[in-house]
Backbone atoms as SQL, in Angstrom:
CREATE TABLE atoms (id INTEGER PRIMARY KEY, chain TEXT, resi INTEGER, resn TEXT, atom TEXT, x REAL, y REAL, z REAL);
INSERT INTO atoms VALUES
  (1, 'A', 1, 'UNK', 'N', -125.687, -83.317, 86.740),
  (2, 'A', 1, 'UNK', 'CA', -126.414, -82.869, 85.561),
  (3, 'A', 1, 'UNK', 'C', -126.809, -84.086, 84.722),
  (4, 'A', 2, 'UNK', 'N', -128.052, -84.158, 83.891),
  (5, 'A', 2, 'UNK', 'CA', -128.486, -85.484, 83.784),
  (6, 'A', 2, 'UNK', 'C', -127.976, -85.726, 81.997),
  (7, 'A', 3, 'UNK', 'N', -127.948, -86.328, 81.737),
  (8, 'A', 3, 'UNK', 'CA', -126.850, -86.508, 80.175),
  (9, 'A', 3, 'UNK', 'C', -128.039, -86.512, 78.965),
  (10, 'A', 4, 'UNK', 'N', -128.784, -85.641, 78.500),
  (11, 'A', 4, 'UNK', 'CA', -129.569, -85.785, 77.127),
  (12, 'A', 4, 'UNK', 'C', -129.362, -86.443, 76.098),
  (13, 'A', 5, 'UNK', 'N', -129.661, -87.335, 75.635),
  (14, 'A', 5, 'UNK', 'CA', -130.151, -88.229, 74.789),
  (15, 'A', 5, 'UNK', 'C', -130.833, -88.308, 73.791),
  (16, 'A', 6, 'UNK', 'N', -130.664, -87.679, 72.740),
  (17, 'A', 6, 'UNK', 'CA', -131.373, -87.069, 71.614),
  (18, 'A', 6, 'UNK', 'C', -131.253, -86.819, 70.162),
  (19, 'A', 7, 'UNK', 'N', -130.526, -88.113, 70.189),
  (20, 'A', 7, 'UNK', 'CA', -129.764, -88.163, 68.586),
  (21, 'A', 7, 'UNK', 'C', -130.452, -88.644, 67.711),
  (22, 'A', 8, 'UNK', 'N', -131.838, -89.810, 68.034),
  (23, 'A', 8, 'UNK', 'CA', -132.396, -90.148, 67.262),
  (24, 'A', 8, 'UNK', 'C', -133.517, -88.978, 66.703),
  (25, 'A', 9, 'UNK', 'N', -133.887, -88.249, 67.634),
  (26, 'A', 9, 'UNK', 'CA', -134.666, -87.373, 67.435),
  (27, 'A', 9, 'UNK', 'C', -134.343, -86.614, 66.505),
  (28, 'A', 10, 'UNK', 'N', -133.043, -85.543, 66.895),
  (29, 'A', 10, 'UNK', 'CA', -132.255, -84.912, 65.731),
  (30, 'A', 10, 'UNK', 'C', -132.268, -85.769, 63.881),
  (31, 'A', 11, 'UNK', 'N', -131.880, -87.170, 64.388),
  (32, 'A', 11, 'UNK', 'CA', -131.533, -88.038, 62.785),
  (33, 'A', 11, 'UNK', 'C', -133.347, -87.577, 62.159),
  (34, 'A', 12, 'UNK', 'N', -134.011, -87.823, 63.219),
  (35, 'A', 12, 'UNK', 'CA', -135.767, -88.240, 62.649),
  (36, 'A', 12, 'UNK', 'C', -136.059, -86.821, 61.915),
  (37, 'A', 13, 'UNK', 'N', -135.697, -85.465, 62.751),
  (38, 'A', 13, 'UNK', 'CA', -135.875, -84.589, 62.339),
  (39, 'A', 13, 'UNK', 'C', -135.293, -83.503, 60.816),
  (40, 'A', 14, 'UNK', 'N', -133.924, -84.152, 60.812),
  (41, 'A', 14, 'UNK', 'CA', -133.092, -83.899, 59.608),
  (42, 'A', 14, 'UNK', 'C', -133.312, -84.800, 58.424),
  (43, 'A', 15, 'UNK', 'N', -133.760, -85.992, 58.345),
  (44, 'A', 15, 'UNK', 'CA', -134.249, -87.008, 57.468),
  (45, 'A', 15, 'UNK', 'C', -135.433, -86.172, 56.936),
  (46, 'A', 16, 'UNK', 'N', -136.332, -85.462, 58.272),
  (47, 'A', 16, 'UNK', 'CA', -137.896, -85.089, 57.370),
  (48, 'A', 16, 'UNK', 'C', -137.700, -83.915, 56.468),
  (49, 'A', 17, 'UNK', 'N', -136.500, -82.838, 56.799),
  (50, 'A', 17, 'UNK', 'CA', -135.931, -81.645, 56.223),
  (51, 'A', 17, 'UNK', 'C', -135.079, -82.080, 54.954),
  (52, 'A', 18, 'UNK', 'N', -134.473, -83.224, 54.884),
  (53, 'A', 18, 'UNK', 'CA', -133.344, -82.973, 54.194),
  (54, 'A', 18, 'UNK', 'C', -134.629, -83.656, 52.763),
  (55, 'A', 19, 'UNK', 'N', -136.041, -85.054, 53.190),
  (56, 'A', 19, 'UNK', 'CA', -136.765, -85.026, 52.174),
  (57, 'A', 19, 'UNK', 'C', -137.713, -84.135, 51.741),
  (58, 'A', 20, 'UNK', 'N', -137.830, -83.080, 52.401),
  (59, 'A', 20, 'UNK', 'CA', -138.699, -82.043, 51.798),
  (60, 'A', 20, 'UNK', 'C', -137.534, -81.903, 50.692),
  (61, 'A', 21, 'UNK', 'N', -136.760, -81.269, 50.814),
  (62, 'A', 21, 'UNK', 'CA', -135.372, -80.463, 49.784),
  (63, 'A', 21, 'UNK', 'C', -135.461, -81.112, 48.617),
  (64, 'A', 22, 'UNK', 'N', -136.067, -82.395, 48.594),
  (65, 'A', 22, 'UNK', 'CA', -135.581, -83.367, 47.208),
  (66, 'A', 22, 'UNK', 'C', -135.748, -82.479, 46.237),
  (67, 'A', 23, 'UNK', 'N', -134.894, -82.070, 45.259),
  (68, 'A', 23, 'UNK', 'CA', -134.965, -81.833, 43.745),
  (69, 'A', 23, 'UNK', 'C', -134.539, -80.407, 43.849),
  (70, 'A', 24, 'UNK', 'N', -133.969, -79.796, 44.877),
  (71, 'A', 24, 'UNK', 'CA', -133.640, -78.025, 44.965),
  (72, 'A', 24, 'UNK', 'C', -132.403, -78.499, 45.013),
  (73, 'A', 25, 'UNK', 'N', -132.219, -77.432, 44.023),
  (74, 'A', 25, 'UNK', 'CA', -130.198, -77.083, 43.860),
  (75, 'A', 25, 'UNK', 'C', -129.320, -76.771, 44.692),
  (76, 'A', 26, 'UNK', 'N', -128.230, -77.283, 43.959),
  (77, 'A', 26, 'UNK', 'CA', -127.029, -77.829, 44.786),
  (78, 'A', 26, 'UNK', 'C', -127.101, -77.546, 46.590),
  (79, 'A', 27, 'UNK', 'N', -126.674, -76.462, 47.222),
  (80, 'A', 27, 'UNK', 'CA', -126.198, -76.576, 48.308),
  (81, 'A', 27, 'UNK', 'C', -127.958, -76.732, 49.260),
  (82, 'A', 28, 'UNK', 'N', -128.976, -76.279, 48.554),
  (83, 'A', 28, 'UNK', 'CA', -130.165, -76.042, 49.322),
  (84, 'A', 28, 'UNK', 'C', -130.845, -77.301, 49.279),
  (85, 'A', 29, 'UNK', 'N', -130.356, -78.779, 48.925),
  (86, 'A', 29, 'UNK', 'CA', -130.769, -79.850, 49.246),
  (87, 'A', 29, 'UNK', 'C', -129.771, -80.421, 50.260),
  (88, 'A', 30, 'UNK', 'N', -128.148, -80.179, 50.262),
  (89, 'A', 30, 'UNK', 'CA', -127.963, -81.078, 51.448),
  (90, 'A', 30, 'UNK', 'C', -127.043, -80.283, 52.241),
  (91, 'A', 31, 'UNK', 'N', -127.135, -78.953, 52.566),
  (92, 'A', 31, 'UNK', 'CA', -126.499, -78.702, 53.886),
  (93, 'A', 31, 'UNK', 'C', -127.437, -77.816, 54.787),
  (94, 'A', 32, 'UNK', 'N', -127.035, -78.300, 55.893),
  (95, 'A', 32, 'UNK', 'CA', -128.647, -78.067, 57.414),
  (96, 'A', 32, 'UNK', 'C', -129.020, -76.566, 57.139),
  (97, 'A', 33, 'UNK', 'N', -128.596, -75.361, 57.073),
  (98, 'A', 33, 'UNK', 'CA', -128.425, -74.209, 56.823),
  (99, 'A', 33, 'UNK', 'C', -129.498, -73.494, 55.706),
  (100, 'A', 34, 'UNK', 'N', -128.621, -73.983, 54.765),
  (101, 'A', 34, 'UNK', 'CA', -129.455, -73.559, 53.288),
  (102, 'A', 34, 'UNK', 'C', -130.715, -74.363, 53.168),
  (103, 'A', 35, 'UNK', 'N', -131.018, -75.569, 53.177),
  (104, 'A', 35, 'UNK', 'CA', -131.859, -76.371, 53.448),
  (105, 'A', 35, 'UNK', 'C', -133.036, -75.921, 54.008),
  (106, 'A', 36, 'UNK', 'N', -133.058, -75.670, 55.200),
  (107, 'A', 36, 'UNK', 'CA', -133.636, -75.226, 56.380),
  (108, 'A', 36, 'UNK', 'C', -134.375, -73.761, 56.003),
  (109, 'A', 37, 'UNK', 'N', -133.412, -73.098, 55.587),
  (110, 'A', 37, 'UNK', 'CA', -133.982, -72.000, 54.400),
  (111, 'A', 37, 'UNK', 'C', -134.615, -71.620, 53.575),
  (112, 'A', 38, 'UNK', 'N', -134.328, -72.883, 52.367),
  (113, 'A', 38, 'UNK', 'CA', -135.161, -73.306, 51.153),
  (114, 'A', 38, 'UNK', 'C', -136.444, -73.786, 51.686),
  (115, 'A', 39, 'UNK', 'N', -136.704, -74.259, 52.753),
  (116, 'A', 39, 'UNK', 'CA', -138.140, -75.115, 53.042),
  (117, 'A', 39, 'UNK', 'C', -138.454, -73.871, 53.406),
  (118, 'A', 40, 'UNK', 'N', -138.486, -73.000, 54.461),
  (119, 'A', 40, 'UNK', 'CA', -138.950, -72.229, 55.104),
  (120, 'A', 40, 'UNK', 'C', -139.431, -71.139, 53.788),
  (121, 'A', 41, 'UNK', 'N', -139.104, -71.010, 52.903),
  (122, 'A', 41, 'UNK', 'CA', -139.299, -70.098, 51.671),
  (123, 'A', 41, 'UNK', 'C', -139.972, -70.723, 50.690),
  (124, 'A', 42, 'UNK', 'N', -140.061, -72.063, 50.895),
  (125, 'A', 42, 'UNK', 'CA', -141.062, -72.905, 49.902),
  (126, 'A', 42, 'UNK', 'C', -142.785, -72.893, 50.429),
  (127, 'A', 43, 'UNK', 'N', -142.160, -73.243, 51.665),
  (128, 'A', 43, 'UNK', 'CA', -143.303, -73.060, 52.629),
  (129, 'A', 43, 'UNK', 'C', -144.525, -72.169, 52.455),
  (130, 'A', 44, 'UNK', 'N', -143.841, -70.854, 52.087),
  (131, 'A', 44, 'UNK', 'CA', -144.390, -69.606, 51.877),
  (132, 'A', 44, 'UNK', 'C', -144.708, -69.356, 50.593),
  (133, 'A', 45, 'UNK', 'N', -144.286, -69.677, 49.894),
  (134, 'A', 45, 'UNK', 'CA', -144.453, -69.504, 48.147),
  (135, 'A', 45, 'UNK', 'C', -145.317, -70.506, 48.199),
  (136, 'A', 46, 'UNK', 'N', -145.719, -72.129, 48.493),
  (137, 'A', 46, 'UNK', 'CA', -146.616, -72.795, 48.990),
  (138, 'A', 46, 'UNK', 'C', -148.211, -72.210, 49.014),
  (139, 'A', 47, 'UNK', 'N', -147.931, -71.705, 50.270),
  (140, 'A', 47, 'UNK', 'CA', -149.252, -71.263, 51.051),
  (141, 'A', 47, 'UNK', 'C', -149.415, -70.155, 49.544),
  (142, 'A', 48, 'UNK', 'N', -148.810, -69.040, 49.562),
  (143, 'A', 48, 'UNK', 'CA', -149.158, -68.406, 48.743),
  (144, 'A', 48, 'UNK', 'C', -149.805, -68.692, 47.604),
  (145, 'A', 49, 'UNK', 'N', -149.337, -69.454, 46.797),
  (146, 'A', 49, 'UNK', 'CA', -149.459, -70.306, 45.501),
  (147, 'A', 49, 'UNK', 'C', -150.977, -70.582, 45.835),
  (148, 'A', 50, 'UNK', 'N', -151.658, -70.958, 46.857),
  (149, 'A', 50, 'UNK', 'CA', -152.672, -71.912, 46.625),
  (150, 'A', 50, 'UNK', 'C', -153.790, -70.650, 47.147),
  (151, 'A', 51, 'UNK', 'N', -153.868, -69.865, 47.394),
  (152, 'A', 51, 'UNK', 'CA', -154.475, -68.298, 46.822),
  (153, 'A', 51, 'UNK', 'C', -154.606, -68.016, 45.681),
  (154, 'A', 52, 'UNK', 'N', -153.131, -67.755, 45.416),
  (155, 'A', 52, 'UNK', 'CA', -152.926, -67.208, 43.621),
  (156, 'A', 52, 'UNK', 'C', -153.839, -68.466, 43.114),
  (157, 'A', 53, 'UNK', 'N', -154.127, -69.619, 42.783),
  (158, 'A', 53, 'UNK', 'CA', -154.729, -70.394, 42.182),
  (159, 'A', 53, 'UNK', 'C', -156.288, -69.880, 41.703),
  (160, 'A', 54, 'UNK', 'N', -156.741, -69.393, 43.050),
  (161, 'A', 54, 'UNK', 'CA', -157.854, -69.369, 43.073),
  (162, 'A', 54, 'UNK', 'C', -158.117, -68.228, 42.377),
  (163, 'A', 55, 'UNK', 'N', -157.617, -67.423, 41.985),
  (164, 'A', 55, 'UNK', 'CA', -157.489, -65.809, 41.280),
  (165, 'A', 55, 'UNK', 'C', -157.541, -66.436, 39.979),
  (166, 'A', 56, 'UNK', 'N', -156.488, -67.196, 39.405),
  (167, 'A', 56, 'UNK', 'CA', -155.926, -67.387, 38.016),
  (168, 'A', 56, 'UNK', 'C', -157.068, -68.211, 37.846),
  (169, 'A', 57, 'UNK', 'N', -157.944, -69.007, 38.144),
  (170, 'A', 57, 'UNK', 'CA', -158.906, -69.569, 37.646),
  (171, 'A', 57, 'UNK', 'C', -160.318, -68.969, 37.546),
  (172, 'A', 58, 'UNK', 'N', -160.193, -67.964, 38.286),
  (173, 'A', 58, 'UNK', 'CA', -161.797, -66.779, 38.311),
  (174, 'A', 58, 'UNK', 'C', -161.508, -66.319, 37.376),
  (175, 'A', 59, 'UNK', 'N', -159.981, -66.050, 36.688),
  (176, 'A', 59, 'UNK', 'CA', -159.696, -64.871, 35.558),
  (177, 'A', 59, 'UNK', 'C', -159.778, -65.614, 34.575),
  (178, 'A', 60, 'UNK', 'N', -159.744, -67.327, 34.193),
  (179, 'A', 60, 'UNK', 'CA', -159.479, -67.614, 33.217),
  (180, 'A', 60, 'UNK', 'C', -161.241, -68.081, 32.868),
  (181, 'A', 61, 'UNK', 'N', -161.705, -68.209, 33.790),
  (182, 'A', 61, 'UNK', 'CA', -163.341, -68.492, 33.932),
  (183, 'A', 61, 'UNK', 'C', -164.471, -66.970, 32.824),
  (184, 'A', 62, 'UNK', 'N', -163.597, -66.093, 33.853),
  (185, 'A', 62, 'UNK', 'CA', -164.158, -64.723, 33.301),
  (186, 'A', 62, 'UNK', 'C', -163.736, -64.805, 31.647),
  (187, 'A', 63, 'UNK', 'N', -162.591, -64.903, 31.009),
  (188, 'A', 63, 'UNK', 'CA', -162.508, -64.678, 29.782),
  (189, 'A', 63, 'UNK', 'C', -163.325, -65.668, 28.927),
  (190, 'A', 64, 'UNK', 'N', -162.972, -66.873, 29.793),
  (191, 'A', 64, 'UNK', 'CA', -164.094, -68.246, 29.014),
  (192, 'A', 64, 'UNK', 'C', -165.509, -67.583, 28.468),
  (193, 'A', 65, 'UNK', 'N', -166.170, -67.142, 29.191),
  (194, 'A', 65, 'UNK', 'CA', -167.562, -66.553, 29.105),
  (195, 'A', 65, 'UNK', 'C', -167.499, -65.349, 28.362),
  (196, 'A', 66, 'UNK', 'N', -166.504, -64.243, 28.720),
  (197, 'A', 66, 'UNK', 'CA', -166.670, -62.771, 27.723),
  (198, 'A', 66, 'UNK', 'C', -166.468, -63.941, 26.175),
  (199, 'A', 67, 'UNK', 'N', -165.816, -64.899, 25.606),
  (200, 'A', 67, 'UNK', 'CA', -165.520, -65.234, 24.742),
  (201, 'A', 67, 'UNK', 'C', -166.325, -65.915, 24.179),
  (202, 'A', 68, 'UNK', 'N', -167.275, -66.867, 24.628),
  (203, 'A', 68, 'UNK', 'CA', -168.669, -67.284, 24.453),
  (204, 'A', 68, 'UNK', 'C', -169.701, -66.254, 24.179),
  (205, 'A', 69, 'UNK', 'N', -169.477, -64.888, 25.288),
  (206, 'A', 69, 'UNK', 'CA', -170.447, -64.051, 24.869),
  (207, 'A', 69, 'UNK', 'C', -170.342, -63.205, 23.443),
  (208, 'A', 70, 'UNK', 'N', -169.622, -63.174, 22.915),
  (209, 'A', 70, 'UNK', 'CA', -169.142, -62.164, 21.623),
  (210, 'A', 70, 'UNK', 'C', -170.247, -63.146, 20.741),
  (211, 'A', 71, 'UNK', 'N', -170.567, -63.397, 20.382),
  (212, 'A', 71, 'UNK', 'CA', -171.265, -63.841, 19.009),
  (213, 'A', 71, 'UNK', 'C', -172.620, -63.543, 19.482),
  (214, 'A', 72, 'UNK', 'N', -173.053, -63.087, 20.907),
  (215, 'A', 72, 'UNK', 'CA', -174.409, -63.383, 21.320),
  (216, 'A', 72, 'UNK', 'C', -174.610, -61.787, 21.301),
  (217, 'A', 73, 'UNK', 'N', -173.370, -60.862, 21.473),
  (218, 'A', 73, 'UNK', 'CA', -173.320, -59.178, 21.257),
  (219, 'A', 73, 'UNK', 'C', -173.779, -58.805, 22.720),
  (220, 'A', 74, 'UNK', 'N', -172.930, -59.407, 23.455),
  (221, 'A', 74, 'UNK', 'CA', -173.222, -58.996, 24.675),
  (222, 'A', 74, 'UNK', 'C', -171.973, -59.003, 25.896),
  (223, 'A', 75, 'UNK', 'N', -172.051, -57.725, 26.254),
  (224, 'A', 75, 'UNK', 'CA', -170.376, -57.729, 26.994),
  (225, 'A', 75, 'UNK', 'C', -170.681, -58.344, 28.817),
  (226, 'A', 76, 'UNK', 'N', -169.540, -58.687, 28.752),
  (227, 'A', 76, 'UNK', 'CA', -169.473, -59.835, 30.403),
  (228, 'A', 76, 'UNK', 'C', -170.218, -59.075, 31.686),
  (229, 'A', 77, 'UNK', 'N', -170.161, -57.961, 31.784),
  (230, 'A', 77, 'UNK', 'CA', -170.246, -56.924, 32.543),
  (231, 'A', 77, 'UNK', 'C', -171.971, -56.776, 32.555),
  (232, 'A', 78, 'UNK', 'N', -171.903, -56.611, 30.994),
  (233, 'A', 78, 'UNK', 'CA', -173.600, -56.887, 31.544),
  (234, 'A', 78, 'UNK', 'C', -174.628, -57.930, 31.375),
  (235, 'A', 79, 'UNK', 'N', -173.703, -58.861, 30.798),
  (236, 'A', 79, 'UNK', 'CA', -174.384, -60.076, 31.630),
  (237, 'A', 79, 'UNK', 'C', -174.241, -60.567, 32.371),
  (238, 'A', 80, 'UNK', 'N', -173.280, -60.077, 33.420),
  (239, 'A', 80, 'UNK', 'CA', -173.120, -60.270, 34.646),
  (240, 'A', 80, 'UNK', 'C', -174.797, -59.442, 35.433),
  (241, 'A', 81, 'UNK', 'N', -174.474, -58.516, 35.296),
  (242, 'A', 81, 'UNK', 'CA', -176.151, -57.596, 35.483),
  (243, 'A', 81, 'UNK', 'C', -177.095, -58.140, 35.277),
  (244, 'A', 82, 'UNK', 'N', -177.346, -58.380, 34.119),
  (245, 'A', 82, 'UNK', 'CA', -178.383, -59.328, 33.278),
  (246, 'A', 82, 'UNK', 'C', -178.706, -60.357, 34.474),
  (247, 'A', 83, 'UNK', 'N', -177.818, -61.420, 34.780),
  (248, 'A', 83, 'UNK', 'CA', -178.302, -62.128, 35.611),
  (249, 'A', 83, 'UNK', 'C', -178.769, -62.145, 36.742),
  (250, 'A', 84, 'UNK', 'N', -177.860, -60.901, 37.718),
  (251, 'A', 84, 'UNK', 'CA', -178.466, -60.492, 38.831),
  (252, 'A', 84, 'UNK', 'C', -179.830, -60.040, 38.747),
  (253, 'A', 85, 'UNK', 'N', -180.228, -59.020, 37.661),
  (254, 'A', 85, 'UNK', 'CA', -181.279, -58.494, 37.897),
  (255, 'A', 85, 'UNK', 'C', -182.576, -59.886, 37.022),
  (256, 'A', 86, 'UNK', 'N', -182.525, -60.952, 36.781),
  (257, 'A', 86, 'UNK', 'CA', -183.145, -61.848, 36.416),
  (258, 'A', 86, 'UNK', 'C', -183.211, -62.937, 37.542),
  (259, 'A', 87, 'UNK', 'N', -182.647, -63.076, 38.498),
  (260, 'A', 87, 'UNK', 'CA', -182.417, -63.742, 39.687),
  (261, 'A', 87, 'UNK', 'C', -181.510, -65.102, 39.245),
  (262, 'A', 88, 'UNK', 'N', -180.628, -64.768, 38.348),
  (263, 'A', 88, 'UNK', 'CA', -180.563, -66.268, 38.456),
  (264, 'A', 88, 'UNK', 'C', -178.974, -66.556, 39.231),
  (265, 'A', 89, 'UNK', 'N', -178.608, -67.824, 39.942),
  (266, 'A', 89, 'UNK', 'CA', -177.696, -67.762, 40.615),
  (267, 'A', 89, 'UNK', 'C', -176.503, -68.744, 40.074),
  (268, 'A', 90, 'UNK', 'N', -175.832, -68.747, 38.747),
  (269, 'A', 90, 'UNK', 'CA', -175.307, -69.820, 38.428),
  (270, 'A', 90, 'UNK', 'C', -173.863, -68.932, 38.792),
  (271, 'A', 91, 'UNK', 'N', -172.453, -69.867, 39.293),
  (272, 'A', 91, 'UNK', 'CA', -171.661, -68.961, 39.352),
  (273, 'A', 91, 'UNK', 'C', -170.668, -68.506, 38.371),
  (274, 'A', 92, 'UNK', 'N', -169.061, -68.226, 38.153),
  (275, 'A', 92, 'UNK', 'CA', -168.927, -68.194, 36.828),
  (276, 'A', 92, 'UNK', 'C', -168.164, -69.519, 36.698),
  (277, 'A', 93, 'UNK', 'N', -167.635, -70.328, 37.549),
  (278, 'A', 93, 'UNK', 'CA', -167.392, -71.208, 37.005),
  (279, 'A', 93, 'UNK', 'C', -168.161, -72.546, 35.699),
  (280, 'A', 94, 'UNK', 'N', -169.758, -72.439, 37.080),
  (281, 'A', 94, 'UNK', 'CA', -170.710, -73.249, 36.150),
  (282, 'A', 94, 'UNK', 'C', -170.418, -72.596, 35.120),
  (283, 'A', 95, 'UNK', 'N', -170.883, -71.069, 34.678),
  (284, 'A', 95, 'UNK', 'CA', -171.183, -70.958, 33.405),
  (285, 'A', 95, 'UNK', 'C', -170.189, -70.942, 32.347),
  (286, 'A', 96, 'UNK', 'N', -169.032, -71.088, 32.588),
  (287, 'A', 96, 'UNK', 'CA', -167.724, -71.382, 32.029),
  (288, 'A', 96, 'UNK', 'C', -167.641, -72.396, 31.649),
  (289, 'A', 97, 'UNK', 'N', -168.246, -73.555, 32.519),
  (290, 'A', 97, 'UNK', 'CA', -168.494, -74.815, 31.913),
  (291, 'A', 97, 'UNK', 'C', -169.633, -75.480, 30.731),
  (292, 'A', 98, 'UNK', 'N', -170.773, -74.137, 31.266),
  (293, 'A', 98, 'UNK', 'CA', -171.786, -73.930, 30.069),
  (294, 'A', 98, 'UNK', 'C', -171.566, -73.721, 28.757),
  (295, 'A', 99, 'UNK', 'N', -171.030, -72.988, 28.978),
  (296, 'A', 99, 'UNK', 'CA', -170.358, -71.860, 27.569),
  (297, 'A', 99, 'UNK', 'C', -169.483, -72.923, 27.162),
  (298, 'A', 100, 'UNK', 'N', -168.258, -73.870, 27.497),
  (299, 'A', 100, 'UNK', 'CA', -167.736, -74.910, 26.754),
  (300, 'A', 100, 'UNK', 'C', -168.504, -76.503, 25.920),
  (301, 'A', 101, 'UNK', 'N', -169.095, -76.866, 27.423),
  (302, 'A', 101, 'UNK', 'CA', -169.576, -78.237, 27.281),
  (303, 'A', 101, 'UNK', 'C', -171.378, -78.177, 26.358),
  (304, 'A', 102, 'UNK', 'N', -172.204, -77.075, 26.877),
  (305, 'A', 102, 'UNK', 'CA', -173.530, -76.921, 26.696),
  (306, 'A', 102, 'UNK', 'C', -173.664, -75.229, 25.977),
  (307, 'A', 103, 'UNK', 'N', -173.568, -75.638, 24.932),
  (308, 'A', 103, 'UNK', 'CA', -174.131, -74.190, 24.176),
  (309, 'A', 103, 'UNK', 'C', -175.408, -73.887, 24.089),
  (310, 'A', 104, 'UNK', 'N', -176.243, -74.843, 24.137),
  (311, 'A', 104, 'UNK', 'CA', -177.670, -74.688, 23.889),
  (312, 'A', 104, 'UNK', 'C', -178.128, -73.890, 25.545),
  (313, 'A', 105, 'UNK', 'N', -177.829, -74.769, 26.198),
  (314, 'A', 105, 'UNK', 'CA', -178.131, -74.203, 27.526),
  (315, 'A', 105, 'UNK', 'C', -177.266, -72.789, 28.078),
  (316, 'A', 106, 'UNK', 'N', -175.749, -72.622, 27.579),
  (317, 'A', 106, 'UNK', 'CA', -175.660, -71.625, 27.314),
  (318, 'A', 106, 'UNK', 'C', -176.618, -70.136, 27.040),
  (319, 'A', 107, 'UNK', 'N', -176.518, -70.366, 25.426),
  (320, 'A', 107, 'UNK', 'CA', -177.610, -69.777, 24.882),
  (321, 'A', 107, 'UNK', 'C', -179.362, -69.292, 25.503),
  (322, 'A', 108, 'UNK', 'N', -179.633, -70.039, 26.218),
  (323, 'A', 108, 'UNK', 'CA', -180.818, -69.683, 26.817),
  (324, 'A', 108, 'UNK', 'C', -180.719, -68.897, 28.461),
  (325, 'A', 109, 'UNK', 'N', -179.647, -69.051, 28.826),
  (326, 'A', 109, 'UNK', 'CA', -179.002, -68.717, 29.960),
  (327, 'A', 109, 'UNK', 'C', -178.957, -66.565, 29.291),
  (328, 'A', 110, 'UNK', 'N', -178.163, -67.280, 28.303),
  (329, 'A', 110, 'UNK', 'CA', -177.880, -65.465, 27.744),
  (330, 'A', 110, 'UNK', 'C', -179.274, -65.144, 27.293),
  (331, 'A', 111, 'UNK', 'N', -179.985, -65.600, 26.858),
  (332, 'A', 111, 'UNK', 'CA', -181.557, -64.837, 26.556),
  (333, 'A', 111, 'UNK', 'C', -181.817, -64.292, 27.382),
  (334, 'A', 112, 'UNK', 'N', -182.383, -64.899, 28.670),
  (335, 'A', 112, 'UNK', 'CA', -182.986, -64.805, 30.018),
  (336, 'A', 112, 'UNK', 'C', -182.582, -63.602, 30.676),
  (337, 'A', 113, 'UNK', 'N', -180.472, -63.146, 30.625),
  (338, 'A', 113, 'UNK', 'CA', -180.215, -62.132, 30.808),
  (339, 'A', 113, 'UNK', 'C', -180.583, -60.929, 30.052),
  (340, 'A', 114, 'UNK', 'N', -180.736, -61.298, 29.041),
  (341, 'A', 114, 'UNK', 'CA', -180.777, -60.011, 27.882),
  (342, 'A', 114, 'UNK', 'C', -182.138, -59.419, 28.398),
  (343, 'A', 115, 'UNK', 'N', -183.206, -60.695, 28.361),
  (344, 'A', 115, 'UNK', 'CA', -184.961, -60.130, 29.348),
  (345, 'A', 115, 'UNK', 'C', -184.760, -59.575, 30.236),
  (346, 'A', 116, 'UNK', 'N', -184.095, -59.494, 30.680),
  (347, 'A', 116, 'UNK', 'CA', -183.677, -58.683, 32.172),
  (348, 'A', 116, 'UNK', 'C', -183.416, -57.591, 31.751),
  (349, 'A', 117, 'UNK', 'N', -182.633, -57.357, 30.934),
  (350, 'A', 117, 'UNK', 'CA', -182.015, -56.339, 31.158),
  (351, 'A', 117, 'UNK', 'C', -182.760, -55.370, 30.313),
  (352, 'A', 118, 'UNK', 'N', -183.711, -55.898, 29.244),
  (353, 'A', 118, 'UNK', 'CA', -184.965, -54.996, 28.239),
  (354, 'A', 118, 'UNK', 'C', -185.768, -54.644, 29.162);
């Protein structure tokens, strides 16, 4: 039977596990078990997380703009409409950035919908 040889491999492989763990509590940074655990569950909250991102920033985009729109007397919903039916294609991030950085251009953005929608 031929004698396996494989300790460095094992060290290479527990070195890359035990530095993922850096900074997780007590037993789930240094024993093989819990460790091994904690990554595998980070892993996943991970992947997940970087979904959820993309949600929490459409939602915080959307309020940016209903909140810009209040002084102009016009609710998000239909200037969301407004724009479709005016063709115009800005998405809500741009206009989130409109509504902060460019009010003027803002502002003419919301006219254009309102023509639409008269």
């Amino acid at each position: 039977m031929a004698r396996i040889k494989r300790a460095q491999i094992r060290k290479v492989r527990l070195r890359k596990l035990f530095k993922r763990t850096k900074g997780f509590f007590l037993s789930r940074r240094n024993t093989l078990r819990q460790a091994h655990e904690a990554v595998m569950h980070a892993r996943r909250f991970k992947f997940r997380g970087r979904k959820e991102k993309k949600r929490q920033y459409r939602g915080l985009w959307i309020i940016r703009i209903g909140a810009a729109l209040k002084p102009h007397g016009l609710s998000y919903s239909k200037f969301i409409f407004g724009l479709k039916k005016a063709g115009i294609g800005l998405d809500r991030k741009q206009l989130s950035e409109l509504a902060i950085h460019d009010a003027a251009a803002f502002t003419t953005v919301v006219d254009q919908a309102k023509a639409a929608l008269a």
